[in-house]
N, C-alpha and C positions, 0 to 999 in steps of 0.2 A: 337381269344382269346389270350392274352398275357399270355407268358410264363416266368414267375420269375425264377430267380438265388435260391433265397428261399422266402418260402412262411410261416409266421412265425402267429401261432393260440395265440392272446390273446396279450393285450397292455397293460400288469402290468409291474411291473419293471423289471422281465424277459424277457418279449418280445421286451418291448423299449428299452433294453440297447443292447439285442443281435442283434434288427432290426440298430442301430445308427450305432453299430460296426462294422457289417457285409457289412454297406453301404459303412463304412469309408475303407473296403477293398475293395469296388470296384466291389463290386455285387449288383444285382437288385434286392430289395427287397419291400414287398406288407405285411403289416402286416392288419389282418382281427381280430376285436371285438364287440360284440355284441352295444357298445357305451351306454352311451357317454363316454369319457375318460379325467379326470379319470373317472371308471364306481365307483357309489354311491354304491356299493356293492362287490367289489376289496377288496381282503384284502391289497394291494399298497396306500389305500387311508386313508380317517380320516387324521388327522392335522398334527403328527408326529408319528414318528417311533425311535425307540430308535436306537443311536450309541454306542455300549460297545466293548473293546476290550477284557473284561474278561470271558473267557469261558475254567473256571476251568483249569487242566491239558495238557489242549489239546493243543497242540503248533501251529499246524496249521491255526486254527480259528486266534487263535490272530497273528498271522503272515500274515494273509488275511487281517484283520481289521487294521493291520499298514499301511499294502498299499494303502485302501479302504480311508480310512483316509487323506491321502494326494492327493487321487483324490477328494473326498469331498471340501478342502481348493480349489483346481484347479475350483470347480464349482460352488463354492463361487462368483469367481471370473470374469465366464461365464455368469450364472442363475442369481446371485443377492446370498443375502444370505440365503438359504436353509438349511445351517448347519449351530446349533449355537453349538460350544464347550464350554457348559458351565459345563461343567464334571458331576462325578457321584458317588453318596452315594452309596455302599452297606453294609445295616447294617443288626445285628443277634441280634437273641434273646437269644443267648448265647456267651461265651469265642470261640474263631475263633479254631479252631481245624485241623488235616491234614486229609484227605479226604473232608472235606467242600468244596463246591466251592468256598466258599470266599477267605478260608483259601489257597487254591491250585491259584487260582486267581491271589493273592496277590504274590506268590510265584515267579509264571510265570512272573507277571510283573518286580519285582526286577531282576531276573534273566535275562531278556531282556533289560537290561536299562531303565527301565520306574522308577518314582519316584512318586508312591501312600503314601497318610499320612492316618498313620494310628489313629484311632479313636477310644478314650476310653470314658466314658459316660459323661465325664467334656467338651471334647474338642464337641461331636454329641451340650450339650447344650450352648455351647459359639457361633459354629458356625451355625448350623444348630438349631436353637430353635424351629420348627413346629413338632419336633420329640419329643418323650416321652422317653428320655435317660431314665428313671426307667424301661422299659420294653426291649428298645435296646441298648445294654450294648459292644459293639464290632463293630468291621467292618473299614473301611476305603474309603475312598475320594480320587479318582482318575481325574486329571483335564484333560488327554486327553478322549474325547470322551463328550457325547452330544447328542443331537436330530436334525432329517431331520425336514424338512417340508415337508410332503409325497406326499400331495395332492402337491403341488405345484410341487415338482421334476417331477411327473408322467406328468402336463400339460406341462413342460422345458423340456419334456425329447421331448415329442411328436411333438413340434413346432421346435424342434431341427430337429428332423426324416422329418416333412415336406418339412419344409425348403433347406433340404439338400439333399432334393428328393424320401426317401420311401414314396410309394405308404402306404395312410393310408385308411382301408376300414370300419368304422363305421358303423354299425346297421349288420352287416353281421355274423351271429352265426352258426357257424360250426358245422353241424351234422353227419359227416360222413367223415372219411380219407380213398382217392381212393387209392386200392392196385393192381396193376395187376404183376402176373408174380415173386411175390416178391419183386415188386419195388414201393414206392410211389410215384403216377402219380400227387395226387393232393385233393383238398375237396369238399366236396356238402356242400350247406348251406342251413338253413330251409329256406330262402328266396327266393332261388330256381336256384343259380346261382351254376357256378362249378368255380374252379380257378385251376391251372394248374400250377407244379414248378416243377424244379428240383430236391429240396429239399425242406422241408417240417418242420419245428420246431413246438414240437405242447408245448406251455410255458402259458397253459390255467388254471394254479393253481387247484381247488378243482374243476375245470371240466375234469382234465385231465383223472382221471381212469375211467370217464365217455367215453369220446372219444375212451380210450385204453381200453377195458375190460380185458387183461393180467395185467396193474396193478392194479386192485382192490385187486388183495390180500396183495398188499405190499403197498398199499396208502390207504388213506380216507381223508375225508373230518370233521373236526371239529370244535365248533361252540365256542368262548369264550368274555365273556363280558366286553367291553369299556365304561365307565363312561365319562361323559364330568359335570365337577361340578362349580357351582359358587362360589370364593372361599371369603370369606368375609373380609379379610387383602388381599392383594394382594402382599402387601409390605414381608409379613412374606413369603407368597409362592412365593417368585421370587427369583432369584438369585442376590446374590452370598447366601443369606441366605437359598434357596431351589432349590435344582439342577436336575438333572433327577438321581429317586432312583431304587433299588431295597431292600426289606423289608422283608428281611428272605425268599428270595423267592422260595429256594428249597423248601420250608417248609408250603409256604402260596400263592406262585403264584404273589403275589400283585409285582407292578413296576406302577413307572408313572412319571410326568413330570413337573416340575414350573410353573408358573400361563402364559398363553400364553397372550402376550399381543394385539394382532391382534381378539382371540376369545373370547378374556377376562374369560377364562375357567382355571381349572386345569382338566387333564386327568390324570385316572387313570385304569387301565385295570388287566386284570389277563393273566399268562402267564403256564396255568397251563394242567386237565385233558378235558376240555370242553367236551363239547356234539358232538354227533358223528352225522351229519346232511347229507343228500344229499342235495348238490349245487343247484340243481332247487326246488326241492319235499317239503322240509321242510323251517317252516319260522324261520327266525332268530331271536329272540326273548330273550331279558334281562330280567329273568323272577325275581319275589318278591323275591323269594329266592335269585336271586342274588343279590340283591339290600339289601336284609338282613345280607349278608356274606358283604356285602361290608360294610358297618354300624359298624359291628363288628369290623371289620377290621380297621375301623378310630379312635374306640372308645381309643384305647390302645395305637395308633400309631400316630395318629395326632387328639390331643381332638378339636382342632379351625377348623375339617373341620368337627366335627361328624354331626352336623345337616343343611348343608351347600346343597342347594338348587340343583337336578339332572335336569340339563337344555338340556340333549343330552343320549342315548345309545345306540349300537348299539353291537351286535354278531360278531364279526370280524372271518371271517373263514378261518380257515389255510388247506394249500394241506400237509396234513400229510403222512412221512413214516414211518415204523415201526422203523425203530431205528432212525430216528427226522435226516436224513442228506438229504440233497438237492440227486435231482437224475437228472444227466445232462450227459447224453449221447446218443452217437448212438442207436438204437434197433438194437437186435442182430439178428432178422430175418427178417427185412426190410431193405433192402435200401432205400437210401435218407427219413430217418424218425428218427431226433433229437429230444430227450426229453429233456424240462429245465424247471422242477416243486420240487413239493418237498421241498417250503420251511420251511414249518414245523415252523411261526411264528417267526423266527428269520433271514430273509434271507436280510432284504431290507437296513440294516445297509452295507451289501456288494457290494450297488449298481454302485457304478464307476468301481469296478473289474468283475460284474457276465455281461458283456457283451463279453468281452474280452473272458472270461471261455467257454461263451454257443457257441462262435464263433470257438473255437478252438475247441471243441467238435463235433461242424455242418461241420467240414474239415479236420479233424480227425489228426491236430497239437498234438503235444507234448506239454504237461500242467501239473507241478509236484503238483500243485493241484488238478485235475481232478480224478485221482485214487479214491477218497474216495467219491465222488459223482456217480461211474461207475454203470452200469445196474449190478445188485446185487441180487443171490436168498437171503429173506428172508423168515421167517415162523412166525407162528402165535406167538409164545413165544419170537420171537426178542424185545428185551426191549427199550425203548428211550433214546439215549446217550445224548440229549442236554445237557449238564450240570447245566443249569440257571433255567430248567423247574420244575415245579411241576407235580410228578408223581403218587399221590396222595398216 
């Protein structure tokens, strides 16, 4: 049986970017998922993923997403282009205020040298006319930042990993992490094999408090709905005239993205309280009601997509933690057993930087990021700090 340097559970954009990394330093690693990859049910996958650097007050995030950002340009450059910077609306349905995210947003980014224009209900209908300035009245347009191509990063990331020598092991779903002694030896899988490492990452999204039953009480699994719509001007929803927004979203959850031209779709998702789902047990399902809120939701904000044809949905599920931050570290009573989950729906915008993270995490380097992802007691009254999220 071959014995891996690390042996890393689950091929989303946590596992492929800390499997690339960890090779690029020169250890032997075996990354093992249920397949195909990307898997049609990964929350890594669907067409794109939003890039923002705006996350309220919090310096850190956006000090991660400036770096993130210019490894994105670097894989532009590698991949093809994955990332289009074609920027980003966020507007309100009121005057911008201090506490707001937008309002704090806005703040953060002037203060960091960044140059957002901001937008009063004259400039939303000169520049962006798909929007119903009479109801969003505020906000501003930020031109760095953008959308991945999610599906596509996850299969470049993976041909990357081949290529370059991780062991990739398809169809293989991990039911059991071996522990003897305190130490992890390695996994069982339903399939019936064992695998055997050093070290052990388990980066298995809304399977992970499955695999760990210590974090169930500070993670879940929840289920929120993705639109894929046919949009009827294509012209009106594309850029520069429609960019990737978000839409009051503390307030309403809604964010979505310009008319793709490869799906010929406009997506639009919520980014809000979803449904609380187990990973295997429950199906994921866009149900009438949300197809109703979403309706709703067009009627006020974009009247040329109200009745505009649902060609795709899907439940995209996030590894939720109680207060919405990534949890990427060592376990404090096993050896050789790294967690990097946790992304709580906002994670995959940081994907040129979270390999680097979960690597320096899996070798116990020094990371003046890593603090705030660390193994953390939380309780049941711990609140969600994302800034961007609807918390109903």
């Amino acid at each position: 049986m071959t014995t891996y340097d690390y042996l890393i559970i689950g091929a989303g954009i946590f596992g492929l970017t800390a499997a690339v990394e960890l090779n690029m330093r020169g250890h032997s690693v075996a990354l093992l998922d249920p397949g195909p990859i990307p898997h049609p049910l990964a929350a890594s996958t669907d067409i794109s993923k939003v890039v923002r650097m705006e996350y309220g007050a919090d310096e850190q995030y956006m000090a991660m997403v400036e770096q993130a950002i210019t490894g994105w340009h670097e894989w532009n450059m590698r991949f093809g282009m994955v990332y289009h910077q074609i920027g980003v609306t966020m507007l309100t349905r009121h005057e911008l205020e201090p506490g707001d995210y937008e309002y704090e947003s806005l703040l953060l980014l002037i203060k960091r040298g960044h140059h957002p224009d901001r937008l009063e209900p004259d400039d939303i209908r000169r520049r962006f006319p798909a929007w119903n300035a009479d109801v969003y009245v505020d906000g501003f347009y930020h031109a760095r930042g953008g959308y991945a191509e999610s599906g596509r990063v996850i299969e470049a990331l993976a041909d990357k990993a081949d290529v370059e020598g991780v062991t990739l092991r398809a169809g293989r779903t991990v039911n059991e992490i071996v522990v003897k002694n305190g130490r992890c030896q390695g996994v069982h899988t339903v399939e019936g094999e064992t695998f055997s490492a050093g070290h052990v990452i388990v980066a298995a999204g809304a399977w992970t408090h499955i695999l760990l039953p210590e974090l169930a009480g500070v993670m879940q699994a929840s289920g929120h709905p993705v639109f894929h719509l046919k949009a009827p001007d294509r012209y009106l929803f594309s850029p520069p005239k429609f960019v990737v927004f978000t839409a009051d979203i503390t307030r309403s959850g809604w964010y979505g993205f310009p008319y793709h031209p490869d799906e010929r779709v406009v997506k639009i998702a919520n980014h809000g309280v979803g449904q609380t789902l187990h990973p295997a047990e429950d199906e994921r399902l866009v149900t009438v009601e949300d197809e109703h809120t979403l309706r709703q939701f067009l009627a006020d904000t974009f009247p040329a997509l109200l009745d505009a044809p649902i060609v795709y949905t899907r439940r995209c599920l996030y590894s939720d933690t109680l207060d919405e931050h990534f949890w990427i570290d060592r376990h404090p009573e096993i050896a050789g057993l790294t967690v990097a989950a946790g992304g709580s729906g906002h994670a995959f915008k940081f994907a040129p930087i979270l390999g680097g993270l979960i690597a320096d995490a899996a070798e116990g380097f020094a990371n003046e990021w890593l603090p705030k992802f660390a193994w953390r007691n939380l309780t049941p009254e711990t609140a969600g700090e994302e800034p961007a999220r609807f918390h109903g």
